[in-house]
C-alpha positions in Angstrom: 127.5 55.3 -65.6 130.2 54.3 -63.5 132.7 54.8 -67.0 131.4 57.9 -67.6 132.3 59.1 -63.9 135.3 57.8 -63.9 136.3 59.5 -67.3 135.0 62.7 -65.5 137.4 62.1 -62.7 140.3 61.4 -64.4 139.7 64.9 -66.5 139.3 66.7 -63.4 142.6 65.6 -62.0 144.3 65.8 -65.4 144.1 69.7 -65.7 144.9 70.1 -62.0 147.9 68.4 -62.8 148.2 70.1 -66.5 148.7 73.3 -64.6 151.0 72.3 -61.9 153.6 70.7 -63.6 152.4 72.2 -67.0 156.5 72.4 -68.4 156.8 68.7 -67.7 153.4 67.4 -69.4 153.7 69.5 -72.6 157.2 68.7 -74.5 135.5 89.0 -81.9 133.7 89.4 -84.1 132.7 91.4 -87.2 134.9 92.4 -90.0 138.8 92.8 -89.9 141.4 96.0 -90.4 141.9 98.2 -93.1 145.3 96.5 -93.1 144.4 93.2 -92.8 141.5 93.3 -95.6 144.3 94.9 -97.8 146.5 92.3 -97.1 143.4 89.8 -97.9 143.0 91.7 -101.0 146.3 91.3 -102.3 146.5 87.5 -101.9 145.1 85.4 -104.2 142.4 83.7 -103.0 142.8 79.9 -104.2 139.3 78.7 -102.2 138.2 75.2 -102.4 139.6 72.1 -103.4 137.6 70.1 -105.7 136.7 67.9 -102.4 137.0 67.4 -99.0 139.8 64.6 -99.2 142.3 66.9 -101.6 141.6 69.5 -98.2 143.4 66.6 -96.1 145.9 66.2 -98.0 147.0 69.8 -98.4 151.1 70.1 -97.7 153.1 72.8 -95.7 153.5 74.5 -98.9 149.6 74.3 -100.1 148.3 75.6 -97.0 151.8 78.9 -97.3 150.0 79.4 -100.6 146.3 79.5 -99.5 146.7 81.7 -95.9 148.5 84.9 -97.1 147.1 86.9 -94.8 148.4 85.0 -91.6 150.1 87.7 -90.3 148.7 90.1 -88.5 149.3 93.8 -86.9 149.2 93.5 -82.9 147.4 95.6 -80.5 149.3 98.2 -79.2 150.6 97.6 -75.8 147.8 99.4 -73.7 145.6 99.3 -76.8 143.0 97.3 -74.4 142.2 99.5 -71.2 139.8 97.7 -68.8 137.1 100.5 -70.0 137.7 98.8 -73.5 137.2 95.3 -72.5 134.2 95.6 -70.5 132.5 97.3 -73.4 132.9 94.3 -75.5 130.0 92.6 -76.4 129.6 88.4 -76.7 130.0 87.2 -79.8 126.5 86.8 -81.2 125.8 83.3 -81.4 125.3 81.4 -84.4 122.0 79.9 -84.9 122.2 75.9 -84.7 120.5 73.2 -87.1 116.5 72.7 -86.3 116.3 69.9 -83.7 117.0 66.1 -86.2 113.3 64.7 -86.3 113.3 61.1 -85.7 111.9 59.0 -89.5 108.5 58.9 -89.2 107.2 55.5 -88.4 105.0 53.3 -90.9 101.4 54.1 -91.1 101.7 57.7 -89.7 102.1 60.3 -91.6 105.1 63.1 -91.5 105.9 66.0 -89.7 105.9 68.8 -90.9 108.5 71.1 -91.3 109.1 74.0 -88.8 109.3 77.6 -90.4 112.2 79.8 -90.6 112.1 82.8 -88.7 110.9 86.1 -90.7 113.4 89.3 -91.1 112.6 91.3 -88.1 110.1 89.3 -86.6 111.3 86.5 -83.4 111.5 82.8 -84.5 108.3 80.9 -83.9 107.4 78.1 -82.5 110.3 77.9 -80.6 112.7 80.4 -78.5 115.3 81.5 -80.1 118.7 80.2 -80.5 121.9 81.5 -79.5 125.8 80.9 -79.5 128.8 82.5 -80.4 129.0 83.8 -83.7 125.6 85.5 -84.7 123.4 83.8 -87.0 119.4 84.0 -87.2 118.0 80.7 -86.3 118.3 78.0 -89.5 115.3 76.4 -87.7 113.9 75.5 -85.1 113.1 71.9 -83.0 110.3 70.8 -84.0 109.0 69.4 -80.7 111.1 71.6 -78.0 110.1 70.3 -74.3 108.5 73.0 -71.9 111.4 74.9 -70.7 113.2 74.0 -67.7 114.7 75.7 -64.7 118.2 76.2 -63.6 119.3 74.4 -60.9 122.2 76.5 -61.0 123.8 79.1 -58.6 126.2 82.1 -60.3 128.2 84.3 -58.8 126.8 87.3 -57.9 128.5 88.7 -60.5 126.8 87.2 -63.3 123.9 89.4 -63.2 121.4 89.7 -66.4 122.8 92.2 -69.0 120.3 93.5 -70.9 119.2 91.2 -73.6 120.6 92.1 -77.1 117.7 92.0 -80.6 118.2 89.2 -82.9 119.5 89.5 -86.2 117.4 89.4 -89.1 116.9 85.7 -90.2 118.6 85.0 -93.9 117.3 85.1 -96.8 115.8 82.1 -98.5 117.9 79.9 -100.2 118.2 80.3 -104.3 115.8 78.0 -106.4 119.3 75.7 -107.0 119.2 72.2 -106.4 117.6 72.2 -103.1 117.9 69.2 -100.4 114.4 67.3 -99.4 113.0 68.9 -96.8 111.9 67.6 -93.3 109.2 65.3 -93.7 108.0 65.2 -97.2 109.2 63.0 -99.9 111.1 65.2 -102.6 109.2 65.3 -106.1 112.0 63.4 -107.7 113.3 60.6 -106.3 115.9 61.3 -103.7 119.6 62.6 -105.7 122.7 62.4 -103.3 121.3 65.9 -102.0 121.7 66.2 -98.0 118.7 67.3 -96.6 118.8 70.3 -94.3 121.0 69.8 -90.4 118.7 68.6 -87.7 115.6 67.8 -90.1 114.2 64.4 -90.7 114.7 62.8 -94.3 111.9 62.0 -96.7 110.8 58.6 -96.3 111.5 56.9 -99.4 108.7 55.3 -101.5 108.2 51.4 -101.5 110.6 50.1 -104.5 109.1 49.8 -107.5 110.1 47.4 -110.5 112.4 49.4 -112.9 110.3 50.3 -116.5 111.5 49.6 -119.9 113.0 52.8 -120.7 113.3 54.4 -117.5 116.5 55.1 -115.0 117.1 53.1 -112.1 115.8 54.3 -109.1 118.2 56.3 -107.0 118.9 55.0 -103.4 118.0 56.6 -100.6 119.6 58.9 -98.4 121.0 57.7 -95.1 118.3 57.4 -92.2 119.5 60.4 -89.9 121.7 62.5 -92.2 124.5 63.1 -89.1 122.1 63.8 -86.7 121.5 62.1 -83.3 118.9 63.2 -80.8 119.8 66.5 -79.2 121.7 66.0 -75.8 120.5 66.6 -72.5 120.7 70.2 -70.7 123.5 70.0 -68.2 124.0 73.5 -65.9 127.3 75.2 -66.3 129.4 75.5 -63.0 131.4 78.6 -62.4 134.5 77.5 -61.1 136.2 78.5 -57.8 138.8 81.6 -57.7 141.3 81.7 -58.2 141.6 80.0 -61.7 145.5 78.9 -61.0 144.9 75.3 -61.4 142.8 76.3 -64.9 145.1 79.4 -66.0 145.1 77.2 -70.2 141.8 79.1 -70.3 140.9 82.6 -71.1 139.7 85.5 -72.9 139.5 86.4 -76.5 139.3 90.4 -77.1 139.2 91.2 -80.7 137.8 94.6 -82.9 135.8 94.8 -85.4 134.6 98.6 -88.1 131.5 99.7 -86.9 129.8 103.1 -86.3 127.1 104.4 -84.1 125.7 104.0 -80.5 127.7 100.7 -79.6 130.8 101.2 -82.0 134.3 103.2 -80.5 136.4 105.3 -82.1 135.2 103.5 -85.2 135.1 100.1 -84.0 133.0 97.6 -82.1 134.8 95.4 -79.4 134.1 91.9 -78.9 134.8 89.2 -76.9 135.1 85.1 -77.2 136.5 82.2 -75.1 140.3 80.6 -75.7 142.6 78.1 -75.1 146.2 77.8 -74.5 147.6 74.7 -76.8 150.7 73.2 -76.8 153.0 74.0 -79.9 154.5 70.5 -81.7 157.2 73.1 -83.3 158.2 74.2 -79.9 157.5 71.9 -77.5 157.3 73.6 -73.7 157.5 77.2 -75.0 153.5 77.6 -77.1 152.8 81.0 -77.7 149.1 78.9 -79.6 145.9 79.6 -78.8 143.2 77.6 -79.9 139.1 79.2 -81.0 136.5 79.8 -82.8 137.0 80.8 -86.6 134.4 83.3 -86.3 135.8 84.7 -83.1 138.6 85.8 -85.4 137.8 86.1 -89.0 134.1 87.6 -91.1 134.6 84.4 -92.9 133.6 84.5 -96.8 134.5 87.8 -98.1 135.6 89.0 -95.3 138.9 89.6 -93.4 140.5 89.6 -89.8 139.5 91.2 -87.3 142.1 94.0 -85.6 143.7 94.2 -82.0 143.2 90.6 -81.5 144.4 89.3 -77.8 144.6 86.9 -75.6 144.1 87.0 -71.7 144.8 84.0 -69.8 142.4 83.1 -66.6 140.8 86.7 -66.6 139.5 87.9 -63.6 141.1 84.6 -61.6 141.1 86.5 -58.3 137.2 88.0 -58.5 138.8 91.3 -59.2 136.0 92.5 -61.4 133.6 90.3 -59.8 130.0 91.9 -58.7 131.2 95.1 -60.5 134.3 95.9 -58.9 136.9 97.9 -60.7 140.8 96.7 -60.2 143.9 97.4 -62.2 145.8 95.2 -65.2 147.8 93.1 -62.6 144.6 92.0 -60.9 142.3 90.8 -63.6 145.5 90.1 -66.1 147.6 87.8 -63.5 149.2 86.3 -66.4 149.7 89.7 -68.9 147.8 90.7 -71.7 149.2 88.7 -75.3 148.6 90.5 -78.5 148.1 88.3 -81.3 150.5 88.3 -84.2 149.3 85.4 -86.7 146.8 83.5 -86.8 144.6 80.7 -89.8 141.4 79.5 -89.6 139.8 76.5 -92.0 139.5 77.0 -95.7 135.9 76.2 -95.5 135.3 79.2 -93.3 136.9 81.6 -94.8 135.7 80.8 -98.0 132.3 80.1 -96.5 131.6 81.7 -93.6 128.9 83.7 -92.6 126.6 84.7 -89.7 123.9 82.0 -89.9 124.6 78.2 -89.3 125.4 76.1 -92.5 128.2 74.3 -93.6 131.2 76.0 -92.8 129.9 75.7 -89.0 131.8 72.1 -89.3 134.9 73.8 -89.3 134.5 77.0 -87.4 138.2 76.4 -85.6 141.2 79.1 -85.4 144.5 79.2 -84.4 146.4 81.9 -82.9 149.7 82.7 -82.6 150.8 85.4 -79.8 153.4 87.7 -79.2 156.1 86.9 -76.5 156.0 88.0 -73.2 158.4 91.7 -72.4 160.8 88.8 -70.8 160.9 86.4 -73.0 158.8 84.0 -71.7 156.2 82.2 -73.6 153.0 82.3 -73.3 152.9 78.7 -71.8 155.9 78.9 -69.1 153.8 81.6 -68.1 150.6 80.2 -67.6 152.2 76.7 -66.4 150.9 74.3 -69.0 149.6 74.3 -72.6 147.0 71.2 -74.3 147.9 68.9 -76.7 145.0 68.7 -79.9 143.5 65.2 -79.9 143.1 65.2 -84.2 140.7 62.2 -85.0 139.2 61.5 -81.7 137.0 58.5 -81.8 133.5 59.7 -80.5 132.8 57.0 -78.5 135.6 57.7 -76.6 135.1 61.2 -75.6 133.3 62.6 -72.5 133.8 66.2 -72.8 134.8 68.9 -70.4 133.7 72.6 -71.8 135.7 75.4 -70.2 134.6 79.2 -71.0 133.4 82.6 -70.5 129.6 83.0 -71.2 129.0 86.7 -71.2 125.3 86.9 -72.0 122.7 87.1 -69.5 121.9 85.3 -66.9 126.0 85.3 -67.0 127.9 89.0 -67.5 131.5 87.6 -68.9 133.3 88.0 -65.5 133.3 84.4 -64.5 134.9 81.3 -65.9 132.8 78.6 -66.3 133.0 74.7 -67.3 130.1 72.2 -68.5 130.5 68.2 -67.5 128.3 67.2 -70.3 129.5 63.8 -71.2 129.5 61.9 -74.3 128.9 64.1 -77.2 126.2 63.4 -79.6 126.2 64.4 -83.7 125.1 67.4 -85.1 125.3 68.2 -88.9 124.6 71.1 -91.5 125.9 69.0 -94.1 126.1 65.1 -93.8 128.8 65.2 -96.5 131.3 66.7 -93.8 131.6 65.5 -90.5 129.3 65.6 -88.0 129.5 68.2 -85.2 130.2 67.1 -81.7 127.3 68.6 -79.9 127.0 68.9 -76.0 123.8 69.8 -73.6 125.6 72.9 -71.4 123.8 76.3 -70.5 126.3 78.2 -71.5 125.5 81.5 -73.4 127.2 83.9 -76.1 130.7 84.6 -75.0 131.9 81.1 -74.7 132.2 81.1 -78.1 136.1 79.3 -79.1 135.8 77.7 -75.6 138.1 75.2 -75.4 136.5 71.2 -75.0 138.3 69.1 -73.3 138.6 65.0 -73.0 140.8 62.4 -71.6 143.7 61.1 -73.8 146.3 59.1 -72.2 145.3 59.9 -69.2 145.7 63.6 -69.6 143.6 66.2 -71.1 143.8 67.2 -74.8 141.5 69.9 -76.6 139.1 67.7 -78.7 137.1 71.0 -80.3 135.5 74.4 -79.2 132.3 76.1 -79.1 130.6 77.0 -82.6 127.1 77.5 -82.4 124.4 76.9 -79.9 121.1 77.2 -78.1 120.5 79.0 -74.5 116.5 79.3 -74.5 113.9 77.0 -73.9 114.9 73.1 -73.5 117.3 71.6 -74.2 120.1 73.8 -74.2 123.0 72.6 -76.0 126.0 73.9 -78.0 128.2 72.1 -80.5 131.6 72.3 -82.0 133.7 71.3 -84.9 134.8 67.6 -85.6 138.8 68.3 -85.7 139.6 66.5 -88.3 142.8 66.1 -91.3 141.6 69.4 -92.1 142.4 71.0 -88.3 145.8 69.0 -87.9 146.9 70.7 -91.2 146.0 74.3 -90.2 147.4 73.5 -86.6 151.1 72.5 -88.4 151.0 75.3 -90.9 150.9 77.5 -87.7 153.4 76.0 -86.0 156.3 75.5 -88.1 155.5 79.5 -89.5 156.7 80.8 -85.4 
């Protein structure tokens, strides 16, 4: 306990200092433009590697060859009139892995498996799930505890917005080699397969002497497939206005085709969470912001989305606050920043979708923004930018989640920050890394929010929000492992400004 605190203290104090002598210490969501899905179009798409550790070692010129479409058209200055961004929507949250379901002990038999949701029909047993990035629940916990009230107090401002329908769940799976599922020993004997995020493996049959003529048995899959026990709820905390001392985080505006009730002149606007992160290739002068792939990009088959931009500590003075109107200056203290590049992970954009699976493990971005009118960067301006902690050991991490939840009982005016501790794991696929997954309240909208954790005394952005759950108990969100995959992306981007 008294580690943890003091971990918790020292973050605290880092990012007041971050932001005060920033200079020194440093040195949406659907489918993407007619431009920009030309410009995917024309670029060969090279996809996968053979494996994960080719990925790693990708070169400067392997990743130049892979993200063509980098570049990007920037919102026109004005493009985003405070009538535009208050009619963007959260990002619909991803659906996160069914709860992992501890082995079953010996002599008692297994559980059984929870059911997906049906198309058009509300996930049952349990609420549903939610986070940024829309995806209809994967599953649900197979146990959930009785919900649990919120000892926490919003601003008035964060009044409930009226609740948004869930997507239809996804399809089954195709009758391909299909992992164990939760509970029930496989009707062959247990192939390197993972079993499904969250669910408990198979227990393996007793082994059994070898018979003339037969294979060796295959061994058995690892106890908890990258799963730990979900971590406890811990209430998000708005924090104080103005948001000077925190001015690294912001909003994510982005625009996506869409037609209808809820779509404008042709296109739906969105909205996510960001963070301002130092640039290695320019030390002191980052125009990098750090999110969510899915925030940015439709993932597989898909392209980016349009009129991407970043504003840093929006709404800092309560401007908008409780429904009040107020001009650019007031809830833009630090400008408006259209983005101009920006990569995401292979394994999203090759993979990506709108329900929880693999590519969830690395649903990261990186954005580059335009230079302010005066030259300035983007972190002079704000007064600081984060380093990326690639690699973090787990066990050293006590995270610190910073972001903009803008579904109800929160309306996107407000940013808030989770002290949630140690992270715990969290995995679609035990072949990748495990998640880092976090108990926090905070809803759709904090998607790409930044996480934060001591490193040398200072803080450094250790991952971002992916997917999530904000009903029933506990609430929790995870993020991607930031891995050799991450640090490559992150250098391609930087040495391209």
């Amino acid at each position: 306990m008294r580690a943890t605190r003091s971990a918790r203290t020292v973050l605290g104090a880092s990012v007041l200092a971050l932001t005060l002598l920033g200079t020194a210490a440093c040195g949406p969501d659907n489918e993407g433009s007619a431009d920009t899905a030309a410009a995917a179009a024309a670029a060969p798409n090279l996809g996968l590697p053979a494996n994960l550790d080719d990925l790693k070692k990708w070169k400067f010129e392997d990743w130049e060859k892979w993200a063509k479409d980098y570049a990007l058209p920037a919102a026109a200055k004005g493009f985003w009139t405070l009538e535009k961004l208050l009619q963007a929507k959260p990002d619909e949250p991803i659906a996160p892995p069914a709860a992992p379901a501890q082995p079953s002990q010996p002599g008692q038999p297994p559980a059984q498996p929870s059911q997906p949701s049906q198309p058009g029909k509300p996930p049952a047993p349990a609420p549903a799930t939610t986070t940024p990035g829309a995806k209809p629940p994967a599953g649900q916990p197979t146990t959930p505890a009785a919900p649990k009230p919120s000892t926490t107090q919003q601003p008035a401002s964060q009044a409930p917005a009226p609740p948004k329908s869930q997507p239809p769940a996804q399809p089954a799976q195709p009758p391909a080699p299909q992992p164990s599922q939760p509970g029930q020993a496989p009707a062959q004997p247990p192939a390197p397969q993972p079993s499904q995020p969250g669910q408990a493996p198979a227990q393996p049959p007793a082994a059994q002497p070898s018979q003339p003529g037969q294979a060796p048995a295959q061994p058995a899959q690892p106890g908890d497939n990258g799963n730990d026990p979900l971590p406890k709820t811990v209430d998000a905390q708005p924090v104080q206005h103005p948001y000077t001392k925190f001015a690294v985080h912001g909003k994510l505006f982005a625009d996506a085709p869409g037609a209808g009730a809820d779509a404008a002149g042709g296109l739906n606007h969105n909205q996510c969470s960001a963070t301002v992160v130092a640039d290695p290739a320019h030390p002191g002068k980052s125009n990098l912001v750090w999110t969510a792939g899915h925030c940015v990009h439709q993932g597989k088959g898909g392209s980016f989305y349009s009129n991407i931009t970043f504003i840093p500590a929006f709404n800092s003075n309560a401007a908008l606050s409780g429904g009040k109107q107020a001009d650019e200056s007031q809830y833009a203290p630090y400008g408006i920043w259209p983005g101009t590049q920006a990569v995401t992970s292979p394994q999203w954009k090759a993979e990506g979708g709108r329900t929880g699976d693999a590519a969830t493990h690395y649903d990261f971005a990186i954005i580059r923004v335009k230079p302010a009118d005066n030259g300035k960067s983007l972190e002079e301006t704000v007064g600081g930018a984060l380093p990326v902690w690639f690699n973090a050991p787990r066990d050293q991490l006590s995270i610190s989640e910073f972001g903009f939840p803008a579904a109800p009982p929160y309306d996107g005016m407000e940013l808030n920050h989770c002290e949630s501790g140690k992270p715990t794991r969290m995995s679609f696929d035990p072949s990748r890394p495990p998640m880092l997954a976090i108990g926090c309240t905070m809803t759709a909208g904090s998607s790409g929010g930044g996480w934060l954790a001591v490193k040398d005394g200072k803080p450094a952005l250790v991952s971002n929000v992916s997917v999530g759950k904000h009903t029933g108990d506990p609430k929790f969100q995870a993020g991607p492992y930031l891995d050799d995959v991450a640090a490559g992306a992150y250098d391609f981007l930087s040495k391209k400004g």
